[in-house]
N, CA, C and O of each residue as an XYZ file, in Angstrom:
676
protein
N       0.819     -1.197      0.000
C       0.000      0.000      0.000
C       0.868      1.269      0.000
O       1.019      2.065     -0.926
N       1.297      1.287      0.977
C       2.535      2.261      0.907
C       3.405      2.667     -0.265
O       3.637      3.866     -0.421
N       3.990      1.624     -1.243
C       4.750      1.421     -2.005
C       3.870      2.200     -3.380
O       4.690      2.768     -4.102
N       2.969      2.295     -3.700
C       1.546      2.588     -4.306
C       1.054      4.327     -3.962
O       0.643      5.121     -4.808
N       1.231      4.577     -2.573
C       0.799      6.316     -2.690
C       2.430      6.528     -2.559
O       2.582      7.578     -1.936
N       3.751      5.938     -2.903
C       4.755      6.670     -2.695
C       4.969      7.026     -4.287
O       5.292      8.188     -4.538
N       4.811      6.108     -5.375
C       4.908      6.265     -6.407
C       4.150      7.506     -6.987
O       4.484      7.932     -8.093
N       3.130      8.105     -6.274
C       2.487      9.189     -7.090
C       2.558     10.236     -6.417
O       1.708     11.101     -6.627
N       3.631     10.467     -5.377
C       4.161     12.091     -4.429
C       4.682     12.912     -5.286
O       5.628     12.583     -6.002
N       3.992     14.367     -5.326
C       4.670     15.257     -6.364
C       6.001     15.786     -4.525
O       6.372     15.398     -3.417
N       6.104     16.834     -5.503
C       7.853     17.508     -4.917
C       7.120     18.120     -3.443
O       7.845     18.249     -2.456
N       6.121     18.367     -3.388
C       6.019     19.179     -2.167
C       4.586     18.442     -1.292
O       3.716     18.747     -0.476
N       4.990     17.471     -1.983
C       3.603     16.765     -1.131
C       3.999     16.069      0.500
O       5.037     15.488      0.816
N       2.824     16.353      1.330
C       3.548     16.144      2.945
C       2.907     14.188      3.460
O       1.684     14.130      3.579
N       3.544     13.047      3.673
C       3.111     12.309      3.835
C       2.665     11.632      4.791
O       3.578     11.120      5.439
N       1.694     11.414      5.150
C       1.303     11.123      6.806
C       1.417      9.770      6.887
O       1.054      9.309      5.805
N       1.780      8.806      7.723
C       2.099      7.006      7.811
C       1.815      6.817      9.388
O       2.521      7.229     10.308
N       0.676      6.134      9.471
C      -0.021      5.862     10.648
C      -0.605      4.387     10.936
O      -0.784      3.763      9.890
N      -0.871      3.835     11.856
C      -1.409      2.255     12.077
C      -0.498      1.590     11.571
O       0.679      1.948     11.614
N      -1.007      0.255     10.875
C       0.044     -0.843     10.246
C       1.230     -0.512      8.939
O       1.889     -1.362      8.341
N       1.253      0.908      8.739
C       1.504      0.685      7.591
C       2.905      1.705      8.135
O       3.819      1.920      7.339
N       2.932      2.143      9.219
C       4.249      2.513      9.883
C       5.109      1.056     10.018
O       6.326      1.244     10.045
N       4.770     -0.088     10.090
C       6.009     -1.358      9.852
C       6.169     -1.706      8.815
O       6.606     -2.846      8.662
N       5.829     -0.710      7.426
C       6.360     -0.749      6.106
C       7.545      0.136      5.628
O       8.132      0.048      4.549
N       7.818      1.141      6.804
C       8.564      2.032      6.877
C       9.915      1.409      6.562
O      10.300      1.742      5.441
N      10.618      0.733      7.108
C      11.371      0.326      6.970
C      11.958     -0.170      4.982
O      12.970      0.238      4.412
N      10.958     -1.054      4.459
C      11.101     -1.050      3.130
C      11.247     -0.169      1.977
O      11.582     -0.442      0.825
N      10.862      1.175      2.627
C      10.734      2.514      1.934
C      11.704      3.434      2.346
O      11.714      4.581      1.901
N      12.588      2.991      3.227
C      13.363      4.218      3.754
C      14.150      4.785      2.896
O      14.901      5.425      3.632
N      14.476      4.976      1.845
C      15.277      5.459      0.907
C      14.287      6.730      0.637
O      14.169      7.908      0.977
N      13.794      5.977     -0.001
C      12.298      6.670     -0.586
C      11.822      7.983      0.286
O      11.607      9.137     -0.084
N      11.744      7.400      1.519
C      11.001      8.549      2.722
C      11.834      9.704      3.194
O      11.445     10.742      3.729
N      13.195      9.286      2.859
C      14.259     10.166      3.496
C      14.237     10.921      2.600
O      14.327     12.089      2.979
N      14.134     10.757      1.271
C      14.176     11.701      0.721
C      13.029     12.726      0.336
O      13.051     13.501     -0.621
N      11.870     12.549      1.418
C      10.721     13.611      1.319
C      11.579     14.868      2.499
O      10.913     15.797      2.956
N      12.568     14.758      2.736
C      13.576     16.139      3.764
C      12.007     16.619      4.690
O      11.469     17.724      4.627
N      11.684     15.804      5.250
C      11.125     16.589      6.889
C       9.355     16.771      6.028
O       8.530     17.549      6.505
N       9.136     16.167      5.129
C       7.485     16.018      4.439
C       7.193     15.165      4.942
O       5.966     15.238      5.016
N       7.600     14.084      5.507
C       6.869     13.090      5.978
C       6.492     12.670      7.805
O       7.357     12.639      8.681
N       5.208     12.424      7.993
C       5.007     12.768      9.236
C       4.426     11.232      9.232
O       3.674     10.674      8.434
N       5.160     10.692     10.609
C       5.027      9.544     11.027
C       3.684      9.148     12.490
O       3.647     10.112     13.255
N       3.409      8.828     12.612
C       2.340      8.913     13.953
C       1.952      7.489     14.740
O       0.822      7.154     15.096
N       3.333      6.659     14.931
C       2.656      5.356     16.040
C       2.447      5.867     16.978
O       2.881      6.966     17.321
N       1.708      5.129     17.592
C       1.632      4.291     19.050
C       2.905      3.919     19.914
O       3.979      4.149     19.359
N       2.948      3.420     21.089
C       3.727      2.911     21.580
C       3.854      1.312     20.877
O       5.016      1.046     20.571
N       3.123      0.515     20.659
C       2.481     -0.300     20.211
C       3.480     -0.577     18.682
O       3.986     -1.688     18.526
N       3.691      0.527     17.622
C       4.048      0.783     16.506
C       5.205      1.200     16.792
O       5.876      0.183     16.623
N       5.814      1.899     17.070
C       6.452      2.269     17.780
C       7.841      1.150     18.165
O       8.970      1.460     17.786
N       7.604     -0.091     18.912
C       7.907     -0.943     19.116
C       8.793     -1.998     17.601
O       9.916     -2.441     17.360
N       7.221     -1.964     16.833
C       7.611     -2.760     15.314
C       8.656     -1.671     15.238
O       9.662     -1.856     15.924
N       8.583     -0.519     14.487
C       9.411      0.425     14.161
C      10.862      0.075     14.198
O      11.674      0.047     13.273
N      11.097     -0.335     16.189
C      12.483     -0.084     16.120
C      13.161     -1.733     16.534
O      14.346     -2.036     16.669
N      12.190     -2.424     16.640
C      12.946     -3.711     17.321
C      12.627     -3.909     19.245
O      12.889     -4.746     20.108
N      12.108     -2.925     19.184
C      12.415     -2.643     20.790
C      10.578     -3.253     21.360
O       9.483     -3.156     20.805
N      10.990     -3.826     22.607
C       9.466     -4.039     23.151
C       8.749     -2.794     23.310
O       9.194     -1.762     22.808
N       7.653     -2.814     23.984
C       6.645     -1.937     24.001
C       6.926     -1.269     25.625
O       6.448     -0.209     26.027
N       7.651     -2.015     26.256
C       8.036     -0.942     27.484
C       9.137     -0.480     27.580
O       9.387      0.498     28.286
N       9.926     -1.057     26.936
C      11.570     -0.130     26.773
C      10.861      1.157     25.491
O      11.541      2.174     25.622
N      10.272      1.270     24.892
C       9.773      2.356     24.048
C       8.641      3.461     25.213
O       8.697      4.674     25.418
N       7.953      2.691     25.622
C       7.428      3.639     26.582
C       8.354      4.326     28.318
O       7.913      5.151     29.118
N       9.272      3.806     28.341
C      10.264      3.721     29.587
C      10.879      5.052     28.914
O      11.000      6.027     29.655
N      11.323      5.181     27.414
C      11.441      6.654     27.077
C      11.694      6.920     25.728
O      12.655      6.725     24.984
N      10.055      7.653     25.546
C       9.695      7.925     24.358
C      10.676      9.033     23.474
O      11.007      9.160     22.295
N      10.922      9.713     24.692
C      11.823     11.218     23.565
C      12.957     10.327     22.309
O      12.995     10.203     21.085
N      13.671      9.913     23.361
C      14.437      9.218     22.832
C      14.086      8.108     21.049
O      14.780      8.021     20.036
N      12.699      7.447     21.415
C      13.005      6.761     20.044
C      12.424      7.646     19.089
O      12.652      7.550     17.883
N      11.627      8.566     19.633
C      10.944      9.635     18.509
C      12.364     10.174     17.883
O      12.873      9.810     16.824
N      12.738     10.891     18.581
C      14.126     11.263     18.229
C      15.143     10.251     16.974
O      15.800     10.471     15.956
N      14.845      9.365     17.622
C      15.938      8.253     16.728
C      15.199      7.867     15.300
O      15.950      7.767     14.330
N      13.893      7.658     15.112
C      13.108      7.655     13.909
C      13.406      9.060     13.347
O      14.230      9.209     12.445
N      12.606     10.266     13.988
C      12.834     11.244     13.515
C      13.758     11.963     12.133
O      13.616     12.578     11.075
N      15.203     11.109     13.440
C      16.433     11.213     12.633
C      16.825     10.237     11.390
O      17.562     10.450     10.428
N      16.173      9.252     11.704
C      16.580      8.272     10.722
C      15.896      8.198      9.289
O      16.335      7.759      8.226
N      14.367      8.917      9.699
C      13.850      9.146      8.482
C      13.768      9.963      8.029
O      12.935      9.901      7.124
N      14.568     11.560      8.222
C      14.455     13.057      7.936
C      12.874     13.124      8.213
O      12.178     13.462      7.256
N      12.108     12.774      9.687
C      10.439     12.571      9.527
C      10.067     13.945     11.129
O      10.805     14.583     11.881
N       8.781     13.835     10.989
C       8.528     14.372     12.075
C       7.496     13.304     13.031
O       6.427     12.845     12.629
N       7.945     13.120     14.012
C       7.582     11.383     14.759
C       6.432     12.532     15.937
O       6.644     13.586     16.536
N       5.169     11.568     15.796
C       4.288     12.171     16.826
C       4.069     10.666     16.912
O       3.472      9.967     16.093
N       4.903     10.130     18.523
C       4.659      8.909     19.176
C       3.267      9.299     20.151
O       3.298     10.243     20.941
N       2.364      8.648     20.013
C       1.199      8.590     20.761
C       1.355      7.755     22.127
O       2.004      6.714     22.230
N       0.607      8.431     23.214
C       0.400      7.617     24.511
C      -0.227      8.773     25.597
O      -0.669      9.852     25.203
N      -0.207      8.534     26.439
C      -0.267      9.274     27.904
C      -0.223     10.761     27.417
O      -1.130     11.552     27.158
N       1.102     10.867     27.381
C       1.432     12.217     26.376
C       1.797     11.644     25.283
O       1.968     10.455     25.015
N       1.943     12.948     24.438
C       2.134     12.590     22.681
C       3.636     13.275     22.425
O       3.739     14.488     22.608
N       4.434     12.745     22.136
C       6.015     13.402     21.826
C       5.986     13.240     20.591
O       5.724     12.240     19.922
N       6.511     15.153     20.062
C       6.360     15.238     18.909
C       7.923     15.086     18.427
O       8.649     15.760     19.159
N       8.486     14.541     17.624
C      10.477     14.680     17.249
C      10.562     15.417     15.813
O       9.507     15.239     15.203
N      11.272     16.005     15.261
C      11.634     16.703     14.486
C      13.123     16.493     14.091
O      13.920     16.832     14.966
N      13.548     16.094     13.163
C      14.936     15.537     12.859
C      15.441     16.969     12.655
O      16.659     16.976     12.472
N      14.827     18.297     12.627
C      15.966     19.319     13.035
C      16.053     19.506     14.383
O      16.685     20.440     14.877
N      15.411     18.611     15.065
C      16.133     18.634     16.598
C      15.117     19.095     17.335
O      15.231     18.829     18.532
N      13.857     19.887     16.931
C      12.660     20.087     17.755
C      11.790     19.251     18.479
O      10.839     18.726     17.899
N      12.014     19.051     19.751
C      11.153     18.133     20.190
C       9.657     19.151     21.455
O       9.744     20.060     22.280
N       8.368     18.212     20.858
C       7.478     19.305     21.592
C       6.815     18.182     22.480
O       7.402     17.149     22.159
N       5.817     17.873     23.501
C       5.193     17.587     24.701
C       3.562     18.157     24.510
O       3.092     19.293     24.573
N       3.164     17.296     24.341
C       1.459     17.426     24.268
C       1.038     16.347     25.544
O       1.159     15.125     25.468
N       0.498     17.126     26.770
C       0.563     16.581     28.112
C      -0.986     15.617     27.619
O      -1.614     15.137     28.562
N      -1.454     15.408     26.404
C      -2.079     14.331     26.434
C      -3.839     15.093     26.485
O      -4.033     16.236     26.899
N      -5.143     14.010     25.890
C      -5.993     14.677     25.890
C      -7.197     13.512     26.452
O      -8.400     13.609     26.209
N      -6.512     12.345     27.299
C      -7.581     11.789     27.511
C      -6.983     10.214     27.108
O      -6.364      9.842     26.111
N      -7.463      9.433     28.373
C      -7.881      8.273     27.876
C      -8.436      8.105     26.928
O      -7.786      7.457     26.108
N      -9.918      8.559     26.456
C     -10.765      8.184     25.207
C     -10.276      8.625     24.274
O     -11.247      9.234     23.827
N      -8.888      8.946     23.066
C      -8.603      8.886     22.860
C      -8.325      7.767     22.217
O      -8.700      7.840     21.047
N      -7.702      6.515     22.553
C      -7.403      5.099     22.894
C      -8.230      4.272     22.256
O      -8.146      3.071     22.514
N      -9.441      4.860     21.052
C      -9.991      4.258     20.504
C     -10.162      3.993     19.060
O      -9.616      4.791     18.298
N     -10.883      2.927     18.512
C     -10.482      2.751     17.164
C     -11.139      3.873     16.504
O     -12.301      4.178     16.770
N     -10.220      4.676     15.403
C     -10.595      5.566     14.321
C      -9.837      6.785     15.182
O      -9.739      7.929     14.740
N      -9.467      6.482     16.109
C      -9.001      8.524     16.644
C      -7.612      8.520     15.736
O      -7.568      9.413     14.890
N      -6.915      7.973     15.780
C      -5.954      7.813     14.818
C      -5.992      8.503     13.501
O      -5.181      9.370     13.175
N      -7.204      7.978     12.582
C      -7.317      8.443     11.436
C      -7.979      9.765     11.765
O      -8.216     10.369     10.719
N      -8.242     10.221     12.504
C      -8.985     11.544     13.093
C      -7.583     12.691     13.372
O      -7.523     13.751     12.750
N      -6.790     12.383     14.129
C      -5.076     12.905     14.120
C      -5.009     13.249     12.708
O      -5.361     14.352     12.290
N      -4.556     12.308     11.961
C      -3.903     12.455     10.476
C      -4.872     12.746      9.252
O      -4.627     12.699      8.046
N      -5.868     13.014      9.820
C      -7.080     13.955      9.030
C      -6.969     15.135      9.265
O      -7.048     15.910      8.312
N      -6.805     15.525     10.276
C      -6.155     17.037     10.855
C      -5.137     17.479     10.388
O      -4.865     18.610      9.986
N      -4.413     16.339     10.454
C      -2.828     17.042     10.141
C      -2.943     17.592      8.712
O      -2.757     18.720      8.255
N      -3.393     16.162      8.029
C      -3.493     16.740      6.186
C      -4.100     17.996      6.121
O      -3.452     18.880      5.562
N      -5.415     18.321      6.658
C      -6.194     19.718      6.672
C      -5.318     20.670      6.807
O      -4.988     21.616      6.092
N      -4.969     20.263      7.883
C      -3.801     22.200      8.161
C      -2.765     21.922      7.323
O      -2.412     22.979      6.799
N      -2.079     20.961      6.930
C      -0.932     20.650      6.073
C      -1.333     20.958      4.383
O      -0.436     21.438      3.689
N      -2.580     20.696      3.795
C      -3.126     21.089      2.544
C      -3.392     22.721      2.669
O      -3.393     23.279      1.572
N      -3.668     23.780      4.065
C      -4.095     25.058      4.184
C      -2.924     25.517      4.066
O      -2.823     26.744      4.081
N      -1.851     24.808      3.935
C      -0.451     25.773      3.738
C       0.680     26.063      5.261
O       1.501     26.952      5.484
N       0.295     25.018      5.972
C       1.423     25.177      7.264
C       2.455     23.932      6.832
O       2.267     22.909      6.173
N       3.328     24.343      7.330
C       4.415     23.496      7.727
C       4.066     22.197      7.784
O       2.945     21.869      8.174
N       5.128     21.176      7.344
C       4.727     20.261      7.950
C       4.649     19.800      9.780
O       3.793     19.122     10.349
N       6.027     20.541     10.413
C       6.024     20.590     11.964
C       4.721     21.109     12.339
O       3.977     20.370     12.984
N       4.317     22.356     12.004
C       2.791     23.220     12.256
C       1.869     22.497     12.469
O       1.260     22.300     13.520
N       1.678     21.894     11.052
C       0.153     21.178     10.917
C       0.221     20.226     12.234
O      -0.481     20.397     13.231
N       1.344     19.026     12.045
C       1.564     18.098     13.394
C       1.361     18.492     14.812
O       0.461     17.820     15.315
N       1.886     19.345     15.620
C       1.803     20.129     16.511
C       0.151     20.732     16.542
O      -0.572     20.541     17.519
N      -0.297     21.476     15.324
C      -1.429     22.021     15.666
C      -2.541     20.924     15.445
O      -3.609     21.059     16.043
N      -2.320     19.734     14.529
C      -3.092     18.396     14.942
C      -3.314     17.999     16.144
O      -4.343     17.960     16.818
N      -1.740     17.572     16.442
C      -1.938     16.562     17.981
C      -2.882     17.479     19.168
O      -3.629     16.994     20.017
N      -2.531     19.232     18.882
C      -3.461     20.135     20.100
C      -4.883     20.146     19.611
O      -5.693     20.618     20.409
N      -5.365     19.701     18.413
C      -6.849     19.807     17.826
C      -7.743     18.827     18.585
O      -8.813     18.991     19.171
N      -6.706     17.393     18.324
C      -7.187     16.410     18.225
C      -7.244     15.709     20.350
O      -7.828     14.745     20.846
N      -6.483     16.620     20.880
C      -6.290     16.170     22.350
C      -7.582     17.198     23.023
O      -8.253     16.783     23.968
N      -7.742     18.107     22.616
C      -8.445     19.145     23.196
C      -9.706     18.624     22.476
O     -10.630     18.817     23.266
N     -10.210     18.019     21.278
C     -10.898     17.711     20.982
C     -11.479     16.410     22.042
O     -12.120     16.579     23.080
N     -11.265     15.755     21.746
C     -10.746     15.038     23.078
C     -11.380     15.333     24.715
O     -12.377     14.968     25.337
N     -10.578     15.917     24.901
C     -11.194     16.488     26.577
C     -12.293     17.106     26.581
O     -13.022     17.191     27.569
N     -12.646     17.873     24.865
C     -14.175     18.510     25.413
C     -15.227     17.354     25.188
O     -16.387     17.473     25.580
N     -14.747     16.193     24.514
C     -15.895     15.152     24.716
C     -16.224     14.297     26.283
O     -17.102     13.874     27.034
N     -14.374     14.485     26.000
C     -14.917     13.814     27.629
C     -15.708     14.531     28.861
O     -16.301     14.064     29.833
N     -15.507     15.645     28.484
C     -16.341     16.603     29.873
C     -17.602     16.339     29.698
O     -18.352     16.192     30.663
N     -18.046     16.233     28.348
C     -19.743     15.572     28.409
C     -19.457     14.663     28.373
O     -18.303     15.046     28.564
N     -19.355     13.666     28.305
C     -19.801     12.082     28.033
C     -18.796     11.312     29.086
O     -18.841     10.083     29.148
N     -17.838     12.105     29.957
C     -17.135     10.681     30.219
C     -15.751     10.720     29.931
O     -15.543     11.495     28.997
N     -14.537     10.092     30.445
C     -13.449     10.088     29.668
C     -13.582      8.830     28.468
O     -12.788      8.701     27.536
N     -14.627      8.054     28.693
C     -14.252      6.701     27.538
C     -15.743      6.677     26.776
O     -16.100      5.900     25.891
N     -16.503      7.763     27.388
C     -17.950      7.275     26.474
C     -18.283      7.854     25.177
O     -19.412      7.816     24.688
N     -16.765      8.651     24.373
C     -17.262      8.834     23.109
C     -16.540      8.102     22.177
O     -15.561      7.439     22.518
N     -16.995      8.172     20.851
C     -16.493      7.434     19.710
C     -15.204      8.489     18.929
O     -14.820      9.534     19.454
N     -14.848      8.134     18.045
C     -13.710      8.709     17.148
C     -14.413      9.476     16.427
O     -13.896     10.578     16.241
N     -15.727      9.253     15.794
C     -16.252      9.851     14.916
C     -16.933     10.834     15.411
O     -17.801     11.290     14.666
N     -16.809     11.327     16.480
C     -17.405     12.381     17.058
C     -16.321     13.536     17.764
O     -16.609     14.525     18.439
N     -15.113     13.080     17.388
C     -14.091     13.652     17.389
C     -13.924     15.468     16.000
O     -13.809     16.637     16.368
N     -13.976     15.017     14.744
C     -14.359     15.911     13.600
C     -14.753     17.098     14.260
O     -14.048     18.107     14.225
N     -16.271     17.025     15.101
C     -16.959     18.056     15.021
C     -16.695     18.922     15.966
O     -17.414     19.909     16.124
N     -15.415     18.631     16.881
C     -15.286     19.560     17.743
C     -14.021     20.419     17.200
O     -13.812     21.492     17.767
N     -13.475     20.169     16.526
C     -12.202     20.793     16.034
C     -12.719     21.773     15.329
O     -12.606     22.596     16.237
N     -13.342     22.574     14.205
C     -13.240     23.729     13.777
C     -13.365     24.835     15.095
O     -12.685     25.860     15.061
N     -14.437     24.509     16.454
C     -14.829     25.135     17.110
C     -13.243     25.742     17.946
O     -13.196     26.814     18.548
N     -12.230     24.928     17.821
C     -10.670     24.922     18.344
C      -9.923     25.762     17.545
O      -8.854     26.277     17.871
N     -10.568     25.909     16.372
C      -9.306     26.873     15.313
C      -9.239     28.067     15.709
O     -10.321     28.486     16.120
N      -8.329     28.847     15.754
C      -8.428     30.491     15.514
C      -9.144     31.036     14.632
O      -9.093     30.553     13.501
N      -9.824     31.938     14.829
C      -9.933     32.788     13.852
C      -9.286     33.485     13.136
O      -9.840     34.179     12.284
């Protein structure tokens, strides 16, 4: 799959690689390195793990660190998901999103992240920007569901509708 939307990237296109298809990374790394800081990566701890070889608690024991080491390895910008969300930047920027919730943690919020990101990333930000102003869309999105419903009683798909209300004007 991967191999398939890499073949049709024009020069300035920004690439987002999220769920299963971050342990394809590896087969493409030529390829990815050379999108210079377009490509935005987004595991899990979980992914995270495939990624580097490493279990799932030596990756969570300390995240800066492997964000950092992907980051670098793929000229990428690594938003490792968990508790908090560590954002890495292979020019060395690393940012701290203190997290937006257990409910979060559910299937589709994922594709809800990297729906965001593309949005602000197609409006003309950065690729670091869009990421950063994703992961704060999508966490704050997040906490205002949980204040009604609960920290675990909403769905992903009810995630969307709170984010324009988050943008600046």
């Amino acid at each position: 799959m991967l191999g398939l939307v890499l073949e049709r990237i024009g020069a300035d296109t920004v690439v987002i690689v999220d769920a299963r298809t971050v342990g394809e990374l590896p087969s493409f790394r030529t390829t990815l390195t050379a999108l210079a800081g377009r490509l935005i990566v987004t595991p899990n701890h979980d992914g995270m793990a495939v990624l580097t070889g490493e279990d799932e608690s030596t990756v969570a024991g300390d995240p800066e660190r492997y964000a950092r080491r992907i980051a670098d390895d793929y000229t990428a910008i690594v938003i490792l998901k968990g508790s908090s969300t560590i954002m890495a930047a292979s020019d060395g920027a690393l940012i701290c999103y203190p997290g937006g919730g257990v409910g979060l943690a559910t299937g589709g919020s994922g594709d809800v992240l990297a729906g965001a990101i593309a949005g602000l990333s197609s409006r003309g930000a950065s690729p670091l920007l869009a990421a950063a102003w994703g992961v704060w869309l999508h966490g704050e999105g997040g906490r205002r569901l949980a204040a009604r419903s609960g920290p675990i009683g909403f769905l992903a798909r009810e995630l969307p509708a709170q984010l324009p209300a988050l943008l600046p004007q």
